[in-house]
C-alpha positions as CSV (number, residue, x, y, z in Angstrom):
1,X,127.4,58.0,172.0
2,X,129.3,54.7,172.6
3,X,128.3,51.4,171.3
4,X,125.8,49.9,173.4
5,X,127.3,46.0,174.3
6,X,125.7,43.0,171.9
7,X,124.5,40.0,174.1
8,X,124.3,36.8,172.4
9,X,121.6,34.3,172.9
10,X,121.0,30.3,172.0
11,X,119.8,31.0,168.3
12,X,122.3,32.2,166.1
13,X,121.7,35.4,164.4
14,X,120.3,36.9,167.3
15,X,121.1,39.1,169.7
16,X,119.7,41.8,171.9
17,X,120.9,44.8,173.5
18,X,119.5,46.2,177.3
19,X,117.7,49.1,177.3
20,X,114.4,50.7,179.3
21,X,111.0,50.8,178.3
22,X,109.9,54.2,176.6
23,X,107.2,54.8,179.2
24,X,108.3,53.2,182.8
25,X,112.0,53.3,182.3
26,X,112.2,49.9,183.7
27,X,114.6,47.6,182.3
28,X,114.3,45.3,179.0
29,X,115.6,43.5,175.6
30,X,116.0,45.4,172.9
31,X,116.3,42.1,170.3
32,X,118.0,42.4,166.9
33,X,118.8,39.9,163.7
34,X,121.7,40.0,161.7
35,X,121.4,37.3,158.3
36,X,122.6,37.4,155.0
37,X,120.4,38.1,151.8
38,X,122.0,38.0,147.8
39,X,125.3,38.5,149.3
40,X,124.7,42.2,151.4
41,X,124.6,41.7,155.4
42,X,121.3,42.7,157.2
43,X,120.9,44.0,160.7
44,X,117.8,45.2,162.0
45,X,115.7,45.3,164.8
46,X,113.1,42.6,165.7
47,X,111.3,44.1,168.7
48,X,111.1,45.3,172.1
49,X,110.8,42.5,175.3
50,X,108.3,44.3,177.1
51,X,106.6,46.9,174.6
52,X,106.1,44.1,171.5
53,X,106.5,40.8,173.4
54,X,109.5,39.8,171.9
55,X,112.0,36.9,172.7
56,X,115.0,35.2,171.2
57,X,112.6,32.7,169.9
58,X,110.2,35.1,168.0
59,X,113.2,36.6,166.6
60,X,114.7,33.7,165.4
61,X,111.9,32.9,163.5
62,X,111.5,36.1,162.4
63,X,115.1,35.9,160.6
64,X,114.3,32.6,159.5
65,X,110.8,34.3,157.3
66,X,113.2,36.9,156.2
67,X,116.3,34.5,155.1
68,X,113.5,33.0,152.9
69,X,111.9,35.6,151.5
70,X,108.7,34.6,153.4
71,X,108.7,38.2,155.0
72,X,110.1,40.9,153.7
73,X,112.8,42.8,155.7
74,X,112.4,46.8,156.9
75,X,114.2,48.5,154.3
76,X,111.8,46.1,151.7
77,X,109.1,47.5,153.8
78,X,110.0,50.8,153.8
79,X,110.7,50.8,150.2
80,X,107.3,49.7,149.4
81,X,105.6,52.2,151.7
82,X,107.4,55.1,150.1
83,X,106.8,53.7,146.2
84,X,103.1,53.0,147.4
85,X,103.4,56.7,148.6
86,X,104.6,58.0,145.4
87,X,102.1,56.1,143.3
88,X,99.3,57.6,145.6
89,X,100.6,60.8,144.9
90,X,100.5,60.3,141.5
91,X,97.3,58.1,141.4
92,X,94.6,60.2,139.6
93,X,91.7,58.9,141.7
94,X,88.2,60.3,140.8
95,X,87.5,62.3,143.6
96,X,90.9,63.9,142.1
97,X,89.9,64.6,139.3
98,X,86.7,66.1,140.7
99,X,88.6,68.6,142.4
100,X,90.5,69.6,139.6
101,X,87.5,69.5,137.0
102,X,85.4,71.7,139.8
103,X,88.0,74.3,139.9
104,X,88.1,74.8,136.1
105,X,84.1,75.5,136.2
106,X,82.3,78.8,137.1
107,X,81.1,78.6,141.3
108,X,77.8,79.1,140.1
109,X,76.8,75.9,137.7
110,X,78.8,73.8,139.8
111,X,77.2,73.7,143.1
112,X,74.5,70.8,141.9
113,X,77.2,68.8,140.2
114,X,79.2,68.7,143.6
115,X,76.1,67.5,145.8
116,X,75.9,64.7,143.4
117,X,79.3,64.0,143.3
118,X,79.6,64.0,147.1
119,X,76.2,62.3,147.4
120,X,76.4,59.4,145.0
121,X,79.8,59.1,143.2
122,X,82.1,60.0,145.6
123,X,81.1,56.5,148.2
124,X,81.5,54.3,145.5
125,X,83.9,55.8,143.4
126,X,85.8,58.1,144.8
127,X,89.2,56.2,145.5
128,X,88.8,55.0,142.3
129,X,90.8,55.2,138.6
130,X,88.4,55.3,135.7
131,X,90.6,52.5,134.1
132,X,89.2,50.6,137.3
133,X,85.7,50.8,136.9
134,X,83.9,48.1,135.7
135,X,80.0,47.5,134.3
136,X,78.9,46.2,137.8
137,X,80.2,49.0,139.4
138,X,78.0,51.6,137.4
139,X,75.2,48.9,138.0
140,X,75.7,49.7,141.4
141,X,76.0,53.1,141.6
142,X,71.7,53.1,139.6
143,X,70.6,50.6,141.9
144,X,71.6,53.1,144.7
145,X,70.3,56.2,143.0
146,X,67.0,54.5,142.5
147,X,66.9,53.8,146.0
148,X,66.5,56.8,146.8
149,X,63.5,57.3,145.2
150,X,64.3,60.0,143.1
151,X,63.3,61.7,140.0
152,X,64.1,59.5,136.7
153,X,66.3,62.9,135.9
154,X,68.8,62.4,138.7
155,X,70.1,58.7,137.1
156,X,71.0,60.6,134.1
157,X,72.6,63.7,135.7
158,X,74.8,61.5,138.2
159,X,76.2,59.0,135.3
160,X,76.8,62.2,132.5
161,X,78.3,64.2,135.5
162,X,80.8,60.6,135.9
163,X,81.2,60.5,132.8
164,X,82.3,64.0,132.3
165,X,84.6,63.7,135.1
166,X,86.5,61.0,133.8
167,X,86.6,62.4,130.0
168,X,88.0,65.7,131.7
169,X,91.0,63.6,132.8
170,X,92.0,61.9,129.5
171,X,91.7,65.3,127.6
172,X,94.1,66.8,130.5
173,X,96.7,63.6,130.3
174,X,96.0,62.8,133.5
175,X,94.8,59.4,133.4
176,X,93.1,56.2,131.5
177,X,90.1,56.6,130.7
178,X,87.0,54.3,131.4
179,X,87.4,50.8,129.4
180,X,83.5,50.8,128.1
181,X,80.4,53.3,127.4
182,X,78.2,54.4,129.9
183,X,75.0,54.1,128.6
184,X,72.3,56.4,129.2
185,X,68.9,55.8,130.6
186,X,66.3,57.6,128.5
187,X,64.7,60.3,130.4
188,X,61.1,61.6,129.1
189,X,61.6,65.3,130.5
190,X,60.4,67.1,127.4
191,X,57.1,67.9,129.5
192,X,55.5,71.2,127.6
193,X,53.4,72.7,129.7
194,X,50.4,74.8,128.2
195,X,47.2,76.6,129.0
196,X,44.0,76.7,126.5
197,X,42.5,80.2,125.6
198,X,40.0,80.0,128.6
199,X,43.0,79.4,130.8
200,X,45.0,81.9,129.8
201,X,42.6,84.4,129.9
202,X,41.8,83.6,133.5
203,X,45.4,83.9,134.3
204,X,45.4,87.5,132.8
205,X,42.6,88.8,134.8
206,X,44.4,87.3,137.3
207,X,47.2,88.9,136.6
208,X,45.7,92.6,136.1
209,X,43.6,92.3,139.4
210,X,46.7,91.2,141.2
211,X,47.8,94.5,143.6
212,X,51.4,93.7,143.8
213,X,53.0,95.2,140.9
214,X,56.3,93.3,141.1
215,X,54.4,89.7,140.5
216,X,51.9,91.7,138.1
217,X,54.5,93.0,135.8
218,X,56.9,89.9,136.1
219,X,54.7,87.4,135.6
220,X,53.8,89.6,132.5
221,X,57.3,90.1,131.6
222,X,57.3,86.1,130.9
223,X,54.5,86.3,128.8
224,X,56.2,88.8,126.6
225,X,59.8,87.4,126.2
226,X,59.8,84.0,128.1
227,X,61.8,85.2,129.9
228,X,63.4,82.8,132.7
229,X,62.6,83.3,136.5
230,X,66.2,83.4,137.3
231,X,67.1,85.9,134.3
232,X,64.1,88.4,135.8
233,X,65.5,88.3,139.1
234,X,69.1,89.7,137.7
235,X,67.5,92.1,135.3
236,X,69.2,95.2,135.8
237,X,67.5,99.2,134.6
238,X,71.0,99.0,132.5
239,X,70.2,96.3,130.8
240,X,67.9,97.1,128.9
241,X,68.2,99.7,126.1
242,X,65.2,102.0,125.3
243,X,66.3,103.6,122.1
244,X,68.2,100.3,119.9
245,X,65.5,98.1,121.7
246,X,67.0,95.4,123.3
247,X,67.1,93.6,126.9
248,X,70.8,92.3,127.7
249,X,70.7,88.6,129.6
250,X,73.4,88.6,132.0
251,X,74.5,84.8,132.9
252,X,71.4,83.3,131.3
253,X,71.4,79.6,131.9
254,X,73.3,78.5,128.6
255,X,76.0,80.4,130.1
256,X,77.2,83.0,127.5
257,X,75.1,87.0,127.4
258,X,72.5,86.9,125.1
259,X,70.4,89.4,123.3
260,X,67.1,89.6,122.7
261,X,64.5,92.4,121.3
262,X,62.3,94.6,123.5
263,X,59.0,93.9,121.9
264,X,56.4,97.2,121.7
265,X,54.6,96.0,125.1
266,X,57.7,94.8,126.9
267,X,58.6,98.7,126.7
268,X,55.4,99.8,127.6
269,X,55.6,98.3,130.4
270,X,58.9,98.6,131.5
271,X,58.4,102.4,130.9
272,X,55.6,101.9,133.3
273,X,57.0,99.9,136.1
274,X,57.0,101.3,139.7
275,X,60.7,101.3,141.3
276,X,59.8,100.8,144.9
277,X,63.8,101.2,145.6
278,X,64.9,103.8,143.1
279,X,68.5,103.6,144.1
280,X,68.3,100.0,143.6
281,X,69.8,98.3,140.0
282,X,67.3,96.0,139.9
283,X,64.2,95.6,137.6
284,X,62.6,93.6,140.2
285,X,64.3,93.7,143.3
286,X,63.8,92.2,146.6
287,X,64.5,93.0,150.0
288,X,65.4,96.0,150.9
289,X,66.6,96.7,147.2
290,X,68.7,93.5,146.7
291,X,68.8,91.1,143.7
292,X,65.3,88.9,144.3
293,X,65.7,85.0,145.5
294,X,62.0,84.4,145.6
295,X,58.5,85.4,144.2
296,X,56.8,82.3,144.8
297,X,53.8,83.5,147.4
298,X,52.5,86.1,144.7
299,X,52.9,83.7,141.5
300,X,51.1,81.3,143.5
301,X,48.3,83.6,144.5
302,X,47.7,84.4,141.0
303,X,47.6,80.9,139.8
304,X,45.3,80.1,142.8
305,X,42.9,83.0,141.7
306,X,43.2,82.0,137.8
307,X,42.1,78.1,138.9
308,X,45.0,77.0,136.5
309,X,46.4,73.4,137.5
310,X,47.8,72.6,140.9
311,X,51.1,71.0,138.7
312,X,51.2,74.1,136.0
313,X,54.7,75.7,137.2
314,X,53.6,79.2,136.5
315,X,56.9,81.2,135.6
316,X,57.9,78.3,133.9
317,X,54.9,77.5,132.4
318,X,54.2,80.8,131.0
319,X,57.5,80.6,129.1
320,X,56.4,77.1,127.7
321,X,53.1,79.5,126.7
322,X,55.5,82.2,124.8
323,X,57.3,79.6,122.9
324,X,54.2,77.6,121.8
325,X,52.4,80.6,120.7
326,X,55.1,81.8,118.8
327,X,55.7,77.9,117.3
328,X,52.1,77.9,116.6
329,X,51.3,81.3,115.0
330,X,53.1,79.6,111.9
331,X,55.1,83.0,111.5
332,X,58.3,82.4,113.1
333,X,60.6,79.5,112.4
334,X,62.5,77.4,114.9
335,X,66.1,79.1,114.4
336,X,64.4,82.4,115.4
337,X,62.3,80.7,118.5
338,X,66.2,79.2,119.4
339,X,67.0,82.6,120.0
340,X,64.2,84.2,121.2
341,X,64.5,81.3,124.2
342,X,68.6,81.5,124.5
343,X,68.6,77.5,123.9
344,X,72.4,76.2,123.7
345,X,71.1,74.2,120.6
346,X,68.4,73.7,118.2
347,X,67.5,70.2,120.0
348,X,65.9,72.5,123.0
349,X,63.7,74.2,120.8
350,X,62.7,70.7,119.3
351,X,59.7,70.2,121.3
352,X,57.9,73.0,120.0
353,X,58.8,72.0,116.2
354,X,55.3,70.1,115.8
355,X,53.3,73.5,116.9
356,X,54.9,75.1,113.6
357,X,54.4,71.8,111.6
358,X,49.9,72.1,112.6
359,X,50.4,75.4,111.8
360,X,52.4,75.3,108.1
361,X,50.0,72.3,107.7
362,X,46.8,74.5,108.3
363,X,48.5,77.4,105.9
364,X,48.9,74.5,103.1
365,X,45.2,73.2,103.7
366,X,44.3,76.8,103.3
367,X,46.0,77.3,100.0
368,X,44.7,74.3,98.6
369,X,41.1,75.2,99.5
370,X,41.9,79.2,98.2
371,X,43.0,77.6,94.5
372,X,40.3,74.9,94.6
373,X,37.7,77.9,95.3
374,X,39.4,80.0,92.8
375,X,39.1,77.1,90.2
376,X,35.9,76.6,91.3
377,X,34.4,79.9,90.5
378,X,36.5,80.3,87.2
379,X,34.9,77.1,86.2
380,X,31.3,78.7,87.2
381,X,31.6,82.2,85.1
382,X,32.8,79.6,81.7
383,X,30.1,77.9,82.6
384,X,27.5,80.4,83.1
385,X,29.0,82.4,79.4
């Protein structure tokens, strides 16, 4: 293609060139600047007549920005667009890192952690470093959770579920980390839920007059192991083994199978328990044989006909009732209750640790009265010789 021919104008360093506009194909000046800058020549385009407005004038003054260093030129520009490119390619923003943290963690335990993210973190935060966050910025992201009017809960779960985030990309090398502590509301959610003897012998008869034998037996399933709702629901027949006496916890919320014993009445019944599906694998399946996603118009009709509290959460509830028995009886320690639960760590099993203490305190008040009676009546046959 030949060289198109250079007009010169009144301002020196400029020129322009005759072309046609990219959408009419009428005619117009194509301007250009040519200057000098730490000793390399420069030519580039200023503008279009037509398309951008331009005119000798404009581009005159647009070589004189760029002869000062008041404007940078289009390579400079271009330079900086592809570094600012390249660092944004490299830039480990949080919503990042949440992608890569989320794909390292089972579908299953992330799904709450992601509408959190998206809900509260992700606004604020999300185009964000963790070097780059600052004290009023987690201020902000609390006053916004609170105006939601949530539960107390949700603060904490949001900021350890940021904070987790950003730890995830300083152990991986990907990034800074945050330049200060997050600290953590305190969140009274140790609520232990309990029912007196007159209570719980309500819910019973409840229980044994209820005519649905899935709820009947579940419900007393809970009583037996504490047993949680979700755990019940993915009870499979071949998890559970008759003759070494054992149920098998697929998935259990800490995560990692777990074992726990089949008591004598957790047999009894099982032994018992009508398989409406009998091809199905479940122990208390749903429709049409599948793994159950609700039970909640039953439970409810047996806590309605047992007049327990409107707030009692029954299936959770009753495993609040298994553990503080057990805590209570005196006869089993926390370790063992830890297990019996499947708690991650001995903290979870905490809140039942005063139960044991009345109960080792009643067994000490009883010795001490046994040996004061015994010394008692020793004292009475001396006395009576």
């Amino acid at each position: 293609m030949p060289r198109q021919q250079r007009h010169k104008t009144n301002y020196p360093g400029v020129y322009y060139i005759e072309g046609t506009t990219t959408t009419s194909s009428k005619p117009e000046k194509i301007f250009y600047i040519s200057y000098r800058k730490e000793g390399r020549k420069i030519e580039e385009k200023a503008g279009r007549q037509i398309q951008n407005g331009m005119t000798a004038a404009k581009a005159s003054q647009m070589r004189a920005q760029r002869i000062t260093n008041k404007e940078k030129s289009n390579r400079e520009r271009r330079d900086e667009e592809r570094a600012t490119a390249i660092e944004k390619q490299n830039r480990w923003t949080i919503d990042r890192l949440w992608e890569e943290y989320k794909s390292t963690r089972e579908v299953k335990w992330i799904k709450f952690d992601e509408l959190r993210f998206k809900k509260y973190i992700k606004p604020l935060f999300g185009a964000s470093e963790p070097n780059e966050l600052t004290h009023f910025d987690i201020k902000r992201l609390r006053k916004k959770i609170k105006s939601r009017k949530v539960k107390p809960a949700t603060e904490r779960h949001v900021l350890e579920l940021l904070r987790r985030v950003c730890r995830f990309g300083v152990k991986q090398n990907l990034c800074k980390g945050l330049n200060f502590t997050i600290q953590m509301p305190e969140v009274n959610n140790e609520k232990t839920e309990d029912l007196n003897d007159t209570q719980l012998n309500a819910l019973w008869n409840a229980i044994e007059n209820e005519e649905n034998i899935q709820g009947k037996n579940l419900l007393k399933m809970v009583l037996f192991t504490g047993m949680r709702r979700g755990e019940l629901f993915k009870l499979e027949w071949n998890h559970i083994d008759f003759d070494r006496r054992f149920i098998l916890i697929k998935d259990p919320k800490g995560g990692k199978d777990e074992k726990i014993p089949l008591g004598d009445n957790t047999r009894e019944l099982l032994l018992k328990h009508e398989r409406p599906f009998p091809n199905s694998p479940f122990v208390f399946p749903g429709k049409n044989g599948g793994q159950r996603k609700e039970i909640k118009r039953i439970v409810n009709r047996i806590k309605e006909n047992a007049k327990l509290p409107k707030d009692f959460r029954i299936i959770h509830g009753l495993r609040h009732v298994y553990a503080s028995m057990l805590a209570s009886s005196g006869q089993v320690d926390m370790y063992t209750l830890q297990n019996l639960l499947t708690h991650k760590s001995p903290q979870m099993t905490q809140r039942y640790a005063h139960l044991r203490d009345d109960a080792l305190r009643s067994a000490a008040n009883l010795a001490g009265n046994l040996i004061e009676g015994a010394v008692n009546n020793k004292l009475r046959i001396v006395q009576e010789n």
